[in-house]
N, C-alpha and C positions, 0 to 999 in steps of 0.2 A: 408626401406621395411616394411608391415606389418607385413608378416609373415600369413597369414590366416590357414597355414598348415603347417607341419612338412614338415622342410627342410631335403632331402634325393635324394641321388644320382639316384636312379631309381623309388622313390614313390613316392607318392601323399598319406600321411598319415594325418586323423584325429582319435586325440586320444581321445579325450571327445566333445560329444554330445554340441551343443549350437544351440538350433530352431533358434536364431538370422541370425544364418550362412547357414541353409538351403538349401534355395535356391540357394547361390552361389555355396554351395556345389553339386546339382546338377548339375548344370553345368561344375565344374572342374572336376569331378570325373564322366563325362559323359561317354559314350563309344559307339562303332560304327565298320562297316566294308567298309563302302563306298557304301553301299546299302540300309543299313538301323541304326538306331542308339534310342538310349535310355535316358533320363537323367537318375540322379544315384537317382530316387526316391526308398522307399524303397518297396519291396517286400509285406509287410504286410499291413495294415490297420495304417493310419495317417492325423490325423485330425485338426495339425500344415499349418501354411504356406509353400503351396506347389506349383509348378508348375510342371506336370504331365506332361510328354512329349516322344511322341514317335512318330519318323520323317522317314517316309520313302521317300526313293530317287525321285525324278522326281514326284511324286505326290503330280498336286496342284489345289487350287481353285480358280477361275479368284474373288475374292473378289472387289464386287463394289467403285471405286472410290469416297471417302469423301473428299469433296473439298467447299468452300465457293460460290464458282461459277465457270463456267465450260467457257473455253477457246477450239477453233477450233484448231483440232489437240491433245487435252489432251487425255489418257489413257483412257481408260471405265472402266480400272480394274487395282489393284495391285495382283497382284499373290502372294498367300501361300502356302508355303509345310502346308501338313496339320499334325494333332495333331492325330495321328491315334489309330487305337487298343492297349488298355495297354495289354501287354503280358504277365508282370512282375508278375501279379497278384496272392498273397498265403496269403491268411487268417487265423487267429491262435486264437481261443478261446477255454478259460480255466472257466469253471463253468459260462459260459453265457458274459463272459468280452474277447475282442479282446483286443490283442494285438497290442497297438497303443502308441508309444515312448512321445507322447505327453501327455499322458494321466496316463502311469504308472512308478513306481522310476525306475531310473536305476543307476544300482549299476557298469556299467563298459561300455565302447563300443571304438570301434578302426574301424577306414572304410579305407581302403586300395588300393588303385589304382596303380597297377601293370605294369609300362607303356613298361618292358621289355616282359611280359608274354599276355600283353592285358587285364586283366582282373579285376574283381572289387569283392573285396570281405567286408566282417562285419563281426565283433565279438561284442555280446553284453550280457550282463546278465541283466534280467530286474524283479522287481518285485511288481507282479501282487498285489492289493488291497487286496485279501484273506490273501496275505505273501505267498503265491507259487513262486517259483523260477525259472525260463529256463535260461538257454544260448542259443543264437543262433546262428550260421554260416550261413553266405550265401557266396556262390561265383556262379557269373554270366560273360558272354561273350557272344560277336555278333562274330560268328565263321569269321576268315579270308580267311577259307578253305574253307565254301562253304558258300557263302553270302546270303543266303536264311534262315540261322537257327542260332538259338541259344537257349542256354541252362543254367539254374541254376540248382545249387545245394545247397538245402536250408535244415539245419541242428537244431533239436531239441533237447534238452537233460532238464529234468526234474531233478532239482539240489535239491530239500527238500522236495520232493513229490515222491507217486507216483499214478498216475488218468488218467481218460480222456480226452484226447485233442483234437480239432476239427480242422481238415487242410480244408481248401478250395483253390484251385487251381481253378485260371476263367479266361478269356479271357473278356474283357469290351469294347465293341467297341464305346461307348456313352460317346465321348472326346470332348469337346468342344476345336477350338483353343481360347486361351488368347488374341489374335491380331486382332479375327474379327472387319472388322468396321462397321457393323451392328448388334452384337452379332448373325449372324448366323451360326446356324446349318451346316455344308459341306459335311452331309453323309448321305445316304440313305442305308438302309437297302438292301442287295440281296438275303441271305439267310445264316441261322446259324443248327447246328446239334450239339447234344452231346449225348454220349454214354460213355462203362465202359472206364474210364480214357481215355478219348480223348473228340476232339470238335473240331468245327472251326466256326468262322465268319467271314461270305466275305460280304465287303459291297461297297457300289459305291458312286464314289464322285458327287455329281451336277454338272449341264453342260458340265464338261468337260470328266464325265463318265470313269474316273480310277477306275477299281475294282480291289481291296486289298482281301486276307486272308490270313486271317490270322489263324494257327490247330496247337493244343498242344497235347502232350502226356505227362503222367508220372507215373514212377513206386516210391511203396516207400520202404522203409529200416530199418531193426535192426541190428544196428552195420553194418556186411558185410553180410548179411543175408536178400532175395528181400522174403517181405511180400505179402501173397494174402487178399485182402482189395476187398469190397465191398460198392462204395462211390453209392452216391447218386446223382439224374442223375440234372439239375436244368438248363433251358433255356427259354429263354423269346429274345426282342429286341435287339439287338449288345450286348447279354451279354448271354456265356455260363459257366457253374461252373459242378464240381464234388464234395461232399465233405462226407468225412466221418470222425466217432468216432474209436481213437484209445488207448487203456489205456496204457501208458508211465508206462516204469518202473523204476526206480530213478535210477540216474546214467548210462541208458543207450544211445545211438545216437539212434535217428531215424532222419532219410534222405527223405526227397523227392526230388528227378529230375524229372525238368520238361525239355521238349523237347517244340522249337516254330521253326515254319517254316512260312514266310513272303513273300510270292508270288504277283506280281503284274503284270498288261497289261503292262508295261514298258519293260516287256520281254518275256512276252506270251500273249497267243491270251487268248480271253475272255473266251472261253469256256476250256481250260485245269486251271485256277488259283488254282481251288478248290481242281482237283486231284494234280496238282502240290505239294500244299503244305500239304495235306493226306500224298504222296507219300515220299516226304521231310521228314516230321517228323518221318514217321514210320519209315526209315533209320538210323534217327541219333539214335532213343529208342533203337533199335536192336543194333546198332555198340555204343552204350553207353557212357556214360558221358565221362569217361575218354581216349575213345578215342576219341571223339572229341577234348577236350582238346589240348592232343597232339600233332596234326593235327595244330589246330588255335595256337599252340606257335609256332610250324616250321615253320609258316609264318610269325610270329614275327621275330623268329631269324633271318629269312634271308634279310627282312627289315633290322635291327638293322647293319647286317651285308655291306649293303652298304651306308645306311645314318648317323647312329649316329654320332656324335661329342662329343668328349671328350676331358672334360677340367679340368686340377688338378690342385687344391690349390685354389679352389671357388666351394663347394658346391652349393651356392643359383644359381650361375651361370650353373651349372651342371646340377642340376635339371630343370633349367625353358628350356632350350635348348631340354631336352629329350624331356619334356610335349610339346613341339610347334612341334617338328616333328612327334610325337605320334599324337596328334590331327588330323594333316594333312593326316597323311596316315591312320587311321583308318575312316578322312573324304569323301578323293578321291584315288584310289587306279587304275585307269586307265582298270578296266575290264570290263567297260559298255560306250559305246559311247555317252549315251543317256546323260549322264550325268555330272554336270559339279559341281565346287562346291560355296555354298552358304557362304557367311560373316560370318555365325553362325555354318553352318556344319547341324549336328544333335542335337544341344545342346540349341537350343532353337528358339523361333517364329516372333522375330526382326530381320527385311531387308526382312521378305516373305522368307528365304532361296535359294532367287534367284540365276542369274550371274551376275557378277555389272563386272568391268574393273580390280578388284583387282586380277584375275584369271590372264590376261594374263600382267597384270606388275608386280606381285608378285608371285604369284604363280608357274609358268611358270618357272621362270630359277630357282627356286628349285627341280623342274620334270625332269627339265635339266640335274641336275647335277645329280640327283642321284635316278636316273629309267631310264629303257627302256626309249630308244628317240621313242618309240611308245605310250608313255604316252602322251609324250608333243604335236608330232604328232595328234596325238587322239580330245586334245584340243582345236588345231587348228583348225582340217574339224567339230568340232563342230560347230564355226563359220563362215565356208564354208558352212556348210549346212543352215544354216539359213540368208545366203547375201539376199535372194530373199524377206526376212522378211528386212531387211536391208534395200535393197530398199523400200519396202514401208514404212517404216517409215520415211524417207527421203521424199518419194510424197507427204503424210501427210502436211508435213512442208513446201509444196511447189518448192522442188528439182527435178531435171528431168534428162533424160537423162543418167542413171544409177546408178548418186549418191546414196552411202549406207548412210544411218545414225548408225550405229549400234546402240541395246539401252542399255540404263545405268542399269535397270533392267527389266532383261527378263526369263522367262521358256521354250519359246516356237519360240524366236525371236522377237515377237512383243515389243515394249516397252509395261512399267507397271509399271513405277513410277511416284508418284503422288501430286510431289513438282516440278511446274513451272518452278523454277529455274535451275533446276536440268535437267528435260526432255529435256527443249526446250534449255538450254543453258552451262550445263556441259558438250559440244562436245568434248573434249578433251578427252575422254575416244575412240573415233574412231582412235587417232593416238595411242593410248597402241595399239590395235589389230594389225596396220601397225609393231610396234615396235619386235611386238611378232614373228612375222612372219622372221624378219632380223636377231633376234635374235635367231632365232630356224637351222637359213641356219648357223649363222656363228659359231654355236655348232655341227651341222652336216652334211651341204653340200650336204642337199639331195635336188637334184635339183628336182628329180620326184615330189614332192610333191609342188615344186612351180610353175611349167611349170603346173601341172590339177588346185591344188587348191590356191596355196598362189598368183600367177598373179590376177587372177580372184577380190580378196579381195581386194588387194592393188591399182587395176586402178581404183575400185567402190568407196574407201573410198578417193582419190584424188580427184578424180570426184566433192564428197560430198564439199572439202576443195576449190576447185578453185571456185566453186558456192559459198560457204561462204563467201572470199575475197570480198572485192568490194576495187574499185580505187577510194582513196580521193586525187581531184585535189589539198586539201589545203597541204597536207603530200608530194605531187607528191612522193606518195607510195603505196601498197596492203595493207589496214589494217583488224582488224574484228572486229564487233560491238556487243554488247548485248552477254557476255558469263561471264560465270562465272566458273573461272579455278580450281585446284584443292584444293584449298583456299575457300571451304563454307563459310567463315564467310564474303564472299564477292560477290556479285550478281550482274549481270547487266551490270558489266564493258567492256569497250573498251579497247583492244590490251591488254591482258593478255598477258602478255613477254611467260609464258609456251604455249599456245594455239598456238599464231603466232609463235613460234618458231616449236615447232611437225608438225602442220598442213604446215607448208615448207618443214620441212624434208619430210613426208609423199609424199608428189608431190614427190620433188627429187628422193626417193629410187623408187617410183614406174615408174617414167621413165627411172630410172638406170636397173632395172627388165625387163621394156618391150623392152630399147633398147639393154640388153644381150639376148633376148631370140627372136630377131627378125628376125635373120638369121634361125634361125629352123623352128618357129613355125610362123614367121609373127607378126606385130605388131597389136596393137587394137585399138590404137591411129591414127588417124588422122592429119594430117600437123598442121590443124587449130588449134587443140586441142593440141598439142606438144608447137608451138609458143606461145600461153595463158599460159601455164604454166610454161614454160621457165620465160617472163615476170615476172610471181608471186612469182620466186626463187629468181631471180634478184632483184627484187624493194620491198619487205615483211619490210613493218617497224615495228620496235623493240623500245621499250619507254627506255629511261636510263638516268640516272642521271646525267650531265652534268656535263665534269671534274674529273669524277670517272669512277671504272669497275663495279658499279653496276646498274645490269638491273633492271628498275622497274617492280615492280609486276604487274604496268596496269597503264592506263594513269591518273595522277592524285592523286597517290599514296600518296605525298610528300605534301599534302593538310591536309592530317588527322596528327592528335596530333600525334609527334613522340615517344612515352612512349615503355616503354620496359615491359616482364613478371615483370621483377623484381618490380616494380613500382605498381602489383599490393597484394592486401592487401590477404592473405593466406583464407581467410573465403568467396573467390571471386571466388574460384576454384572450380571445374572448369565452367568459364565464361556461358556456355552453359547450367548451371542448376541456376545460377542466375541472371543472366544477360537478358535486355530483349531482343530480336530481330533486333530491333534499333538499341537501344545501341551496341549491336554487328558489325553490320554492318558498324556504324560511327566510329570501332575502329581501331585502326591500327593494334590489333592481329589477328597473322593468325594462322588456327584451324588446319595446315599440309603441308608438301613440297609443295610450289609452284614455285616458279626459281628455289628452290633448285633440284628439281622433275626433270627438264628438264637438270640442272648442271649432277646430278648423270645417267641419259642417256646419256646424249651427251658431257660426263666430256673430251674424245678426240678432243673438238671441241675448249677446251678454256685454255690458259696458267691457269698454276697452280694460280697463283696468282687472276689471276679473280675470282676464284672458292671460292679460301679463302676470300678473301675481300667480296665477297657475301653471304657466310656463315657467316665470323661475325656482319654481315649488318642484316641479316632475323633471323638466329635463336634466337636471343633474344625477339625478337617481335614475335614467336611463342611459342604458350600456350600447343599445341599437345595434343588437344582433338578431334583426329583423331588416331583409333588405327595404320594407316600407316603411320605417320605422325616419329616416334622415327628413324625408321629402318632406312630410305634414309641417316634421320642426323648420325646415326653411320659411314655408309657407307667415306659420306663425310671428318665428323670428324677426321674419321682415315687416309685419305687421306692426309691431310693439318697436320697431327701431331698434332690434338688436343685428346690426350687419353684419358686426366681424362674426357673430357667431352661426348668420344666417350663410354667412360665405363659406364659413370651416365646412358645415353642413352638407352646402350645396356641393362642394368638391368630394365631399364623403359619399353621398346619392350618387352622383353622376358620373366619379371614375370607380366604384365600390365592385365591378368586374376590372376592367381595365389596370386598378391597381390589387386587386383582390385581397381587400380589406379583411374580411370574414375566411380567408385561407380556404375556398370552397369553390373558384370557379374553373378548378379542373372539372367539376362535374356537370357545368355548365352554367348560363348566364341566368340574372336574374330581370327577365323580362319585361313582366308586369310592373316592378317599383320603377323601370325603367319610363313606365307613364309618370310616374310622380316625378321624375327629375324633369321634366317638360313642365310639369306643375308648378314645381321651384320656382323653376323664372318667371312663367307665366302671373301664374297666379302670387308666387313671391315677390320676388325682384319687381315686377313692371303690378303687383297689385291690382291685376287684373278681375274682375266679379261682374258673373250674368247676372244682371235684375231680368225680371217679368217682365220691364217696360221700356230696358234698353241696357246699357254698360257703364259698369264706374272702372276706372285710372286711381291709384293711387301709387306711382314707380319711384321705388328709391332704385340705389345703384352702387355696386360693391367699390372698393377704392381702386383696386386695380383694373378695375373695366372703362374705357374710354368711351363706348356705345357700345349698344347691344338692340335687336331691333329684330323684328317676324310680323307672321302674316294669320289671324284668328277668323274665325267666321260667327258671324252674330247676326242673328236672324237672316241667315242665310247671306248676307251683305258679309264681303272679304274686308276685312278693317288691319289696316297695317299698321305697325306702330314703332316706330325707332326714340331711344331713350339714351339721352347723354348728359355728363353733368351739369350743361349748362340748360335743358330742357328735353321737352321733347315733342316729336311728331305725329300726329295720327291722322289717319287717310280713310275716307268710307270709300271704298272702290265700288258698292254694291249700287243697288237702285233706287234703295229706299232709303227714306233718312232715320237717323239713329239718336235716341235718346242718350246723353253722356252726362256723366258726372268726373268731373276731374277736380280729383285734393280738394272733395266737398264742393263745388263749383256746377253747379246745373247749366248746359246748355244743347244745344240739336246740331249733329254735323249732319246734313243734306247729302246727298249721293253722290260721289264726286268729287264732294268738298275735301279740301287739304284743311289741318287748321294745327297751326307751332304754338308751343307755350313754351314760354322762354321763364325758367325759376331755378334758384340751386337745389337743387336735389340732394336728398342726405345721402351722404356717403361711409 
């Protein structure tokens, strides 16, 4: 491990200053409500390497597609969330010199990332060129309580002085994002205003015409004592400021709160944005810092209170598990439909902060387990609502007939990504949505939801999958041609074993769906159309090793040099920042779960022994320069009893930002695989799997873990479960009793019921 931060049960602690770290700092120490979200830039004035970043939800710009040349059918646009108004903004000058960390000594600083409380706070002493001396405190938060506002509290104290100091509080809405592919501009001015301590700028995005504002207020402070101040009024273009002189008296606090309130057309109409967030702010100024506060930790706690996992006698492990489930819920928080979550969250401007596939194969059975089944729900008719986008990206490509394509990356449903390989032939992301959907019924049996919206999705995305197939007389089989599975570092291939295998399943369950729901509601299917697909269940050729249980990864596999990671030289890692394109391609490393991807969905479908023999077959040959790429192989690993390797793993998934494995998380975190490290334990470590007709237990337990224990929901009933080497425990908190299988062992825990099983557990 590197270690980039101080290892700590609940923190995210930096204790001295290194501009080197910055940026990555920003991003670990990012923060967010699921509406809107900040990196952990600082507060004042800093003229260091930085990446300035504030992302609000659903808000983006169709950025023209840069491509070498342009193919029928390709994107017109990649979509960005954009780089919006810095709100953060508080300026500090002392005898004409700002306060900027890059620029003056500093004699002390600790940054502090609060992931029980939400919060992000600094302590620093700095000193100024003259030899004047401040401390400063800040602590800031994106309220969980009311997703429109947030607020800091930013703390002065004059340590060997005492004089003049100059605060400026502004609002800057003139952000360029970092990721344009034509460095343009994405915002248009609609209108800004300031007055005594207040302001706002609303401004509108191009083409697609999202207006944002963004209105601050703030009082300031002596010790506990609110000052009347007279600042200076100061506005121009996407940029309003207050600032006035105040003479500091040595050794005393002075405080300023600022209040921000973030309204957008994402959930109002165009013409209230501006009073909205007026209205917004003046409320939080009035009901004050501290109580907001309080407010946004109660929804902390009661978060903490049904997701956390806790794990004793592994610190570094403790910590990286809070931070990925923190991440996630202060990224998507299920109170806006409109909304889904991006690869990066709010923490930075790589992947466009779109919806890729990683939502509904990762993300999803962590929503599952532990939120309202209205969360995951919610997810789903996201992608109900945009089938009709679905289809046409499918006509696009030439499909008819209803086939969906759904896209790989999209804001609005259209496709909008802008790598060939990837658009026209990563289809594999169509059978996660099918998956998502079987897997949401056999967590919660709501039939209503599949009879309006999950039929609809699952005959369109078959639709898609039988029109893919084509019949090779030479195989006298169904195969598929030109795709490239979930193995980037491989393009173009015929009979990807995961592709042809989902894109079967997919048929299957969706005639399994439409012939349970045929007696009620009638079928939608056709004679003609049933018998075709039957066929394609039937005769789907699968590529494999001849003599062995291992499935190849695509046809031809067994052509390339068979070398393993280990083969390669340590100053080569990772392959994808020095390797060229080619050479990747002709290699036989794979960059993330590909059979194995399909083993950990459909692991009921294959004796144990197959699973293992194709695990020690592929994972050596993977590099996992795919942040999803760790999680599946815990999963597996722990299955087939391989610990130590399931443990190396789960430390590589879970602190893969925090230690910045992949050398990429200045550009921000990787959020979604953040669901699969929740998976790890879950479903690795503690062996955890929803049946249809209740829950199996199968928990091993790594060597260095003492216990480890959290809280799942399963059929709606809270099922706790704490696991330690000498046994373990599990609790139905709910109402109803629960079918269980434990280490192969069939029995009913009843409502209430506690029930310990005391056995050594492999370690």
């Amino acid at each position: 491990m590197l270690n980039l931060f101080e290892i700590h049960d609940w923190k995210i602690i930096e204790q001295e200053f290194n501009p080197s770290k910055q940026k990555q700092a920003e991003s670990i120490f990012s923060i967010g409500n699921g509406s809107f979200g900040q990196r952990a830039n600082f507060e004042e004035k800093y003229t260091g390497d930085t990446l300035q970043g504030s992302y609000v939800g659903g808000v983006y710009y169709p950025d023209k597609t840069r491509v070498g040349w342009w193919k029928n059918g390709y994107p017109e646009y990649f979509a960005k969330v954009l780089n919006s108004c810095n709100w953060i903004g508080i300026n500090i000058e002392i005898d004409g010199e700002y306060l900027d960390i890059h620029q003056q000594e500093i004699l002390s600083f600790r940054r502090e990332l609060d992931m029980k409380s939400g919060t992000l706070s600094r302590r620093m002493r700095v000193r100024f060129k003259s030899g004047k001396e401040i401390e400063v405190e800040s602590l800031r938060f994106c309220s969980m309580h009311d997703e429109q506002v947030a607020a800091i509290r930013f703390i002065v104290t004059p340590l060997n002085f005492s004089g003049n100091v100059k605060f400026t509080p502004y609002l800057d809405g003139n952000v360029m994002n970092h990721d344009s592919n034509y460095d343009e501009f994405f915002w248009e001015e609609d209108s800004h205003k300031v007055d005594v301590k207040k302001g706002f700028i609303c401004s509108k995005t191009k083409k697609t015409n999202f207006i944002v504002s963004t209105a601050m207020r703030f009082s300031f402070w002596k010790n506990d004592d609110l000052l009347e101040i007279e600042p200076k009024n100061l506005s121009k273009a996407f940029y309003v400021e207050n600032s006035f002189d105040y003479f500091l008296e040595e050794g005393n606090h002075y405080t300023l709160k600022k209040y921000v309130s973030i309204v957008s057309t994402i959930n109002h109409s165009e013409g209230e944005v501006i009073s909205k967030s007026i209205d917004n702010v003046r409320q939080a100024y009035m009901n004050g810092f501290d109580y907001l506060l309080k407010n946004h930790t109660s929804v902390w706690e009661e978060i903490w209170s049904k997701a956390d996992i806790v794990i004793e006698g592994d610190l570094a492990a403790q910590q990286a598990i809070r931070f990925n489930i923190f991440q996630l819920y202060q990224t998507y928080t299920g109170k806006n439909d409109k909304l889904n979550i991006g690869p990066k969250g709010f923490t930075g401007e790589k992947y466009g902060g779109a919806t890729y596939w990683d939502t509904e194969a990762y993300c999803l059975p962590f929503y599952l387990k532990t939120a309202d089944p209205r969360v995951a729900r919610q997810l789903l008719i996201y992608r109900y609502n945009q089938l009709d986008k679905a289809i046409e990206n499918a006509q696009k490509l030439g499909f008819n007939r209803g086939a969906a394509l759904y896209p790989m990356v999209t804001m609005n449903g259209e496709e909008c990504h802008n790598e060939w390989e990837i658009t026209f032939e990563e289809i594999h992301r169509n059978g996660a949505i099918s998956f998502a959907i079987y897997n949401y019924i056999r967590h919660t049996g709501d039939v209503e939801y599949l009879e309006k919206y999950g039929r609809p999705v699952l005959v369109a995305i078959a639709r898609f999958w039988a029109q893919r197939f084509n019949y090779s007389q030479a195989k006298n089989a169904y195969v598929m041609l030109g795709v490239t599975g979930p193995n980037e570092y491989e393009n173009n291939v015929n009979n990807n074993w995961y592709t042809n295998y989902i894109a079967r399943w997919c048929i299957e369950y969706s005639l399994k769906v439409d012939n349970s729901l045929e007696k009620t509601l009638g079928s939608v299917l056709n004679e003609e159309e049933k018998q075709h697909w039957k066929a394609i269940i039937e005769n789907t050729y699968f590529p494999l090793l001849e003599g062995t249980n291992i499935f190849l990864q695509q046809d031809g596999f067994m052509d390339k040099e068979q070398l393993e990671v280990s083969d390669l030289s340590l100053n080569e890692r990772p392959i994808n920042q020095h390797w060229s394109w080619d050479r990747i391609l002709r290699s036989i490393f794979i960059k993330q779960a590909d059979v194995l991807q399909g083993l950990y969905l459909f692991e009921d479908h294959f004796e144990d022994q197959v699973i293992e023999d194709n695990f020690n077959f592929y994972e050596p040959k993977t590099v996992h320069e795919s942040s999803l790429s760790p999680c599946v192989h815990v999963i597996i690993a722990a299955k087939i009893g391989n610990l130590s390797k399931a443990y190396e793993l789960y430390l590589r998934t879970s602190r893969l930002d925090l230690d910045d494995y992949n050398h990429e998380a200045d550009e921000g975190l990787h959020i979604t695989s953040m669901a699969g490290t929740w998976m790890s334990i879950v479903e690795g470590m503690a062996g955890v799997r929803i049946l249809e007709d209740g829950l199996k237990i199968n928990p091993v337990i790594p060597e260095c873990w003492t216990k480890y224990s959290f809280q799942i929901l399963v059929k709606r009933n809270p099922i706790y479960i704490s696991i330690s080497k000498e046994g373990f425990q599990i609790e139905n908190k709910g109402e109803t009793s629960l079918n269980l299988e434990i280490a192969g062992q069939k029995t009913e825990l009843k409502s209430n019921e506690k029930m310990n099983q005391s056995f050594l557990l492999k370690t």
